[in-house]
Steps between C-alpha positions, in 0.01 A plus 500: 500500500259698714305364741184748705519451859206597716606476835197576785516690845757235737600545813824653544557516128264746358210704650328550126506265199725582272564392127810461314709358229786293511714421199623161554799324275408133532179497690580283778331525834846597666511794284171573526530492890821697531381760283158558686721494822702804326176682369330453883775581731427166676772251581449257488133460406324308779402227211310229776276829548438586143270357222542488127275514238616532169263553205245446773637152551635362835852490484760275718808645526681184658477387146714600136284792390598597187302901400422612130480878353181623614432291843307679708583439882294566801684526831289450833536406811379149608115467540381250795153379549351333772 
């Protein structure tokens, strides 16, 4: 399955967004992690830093995330407001 990853300007990651596809077997957020690891040159990710949307929904990734063909991530980094 392919999922489209969008992943925005982070600090010490990436100085320009970038968009990709991964090709994941069984669509599980491990896989999904290691292979955006891979694709960024990041390791590991700095996930507490990070925030998820995918197919413009929130997404949690302390829980079993299961991606479909198609999903269309968005990787940013955490937004505060005050």
């Amino acid at each position: 399955m392919k999922i489209y990853v969008k992943m925005f300007p982070i600090a010490g990651i990436n100085d320009a967004a970038r968009e990709m596809e991964l090709v994941l077997s069984d669509g599980s957020l491990d896989e999904l992690l290691t292979s955006l690891q891979e694709e960024a040159g990041a390791a590991p990710l700095p996930l507490e830093t990070l925030m998820f949307l995918n197919n413009g929904q929130g997404l949690d990734i302390h829980e079993n995330v299961q991606f479909h063909d198609g999903d269309r991530l968005w990787v940013l980094p955490q937004i505060s407001g005050g």
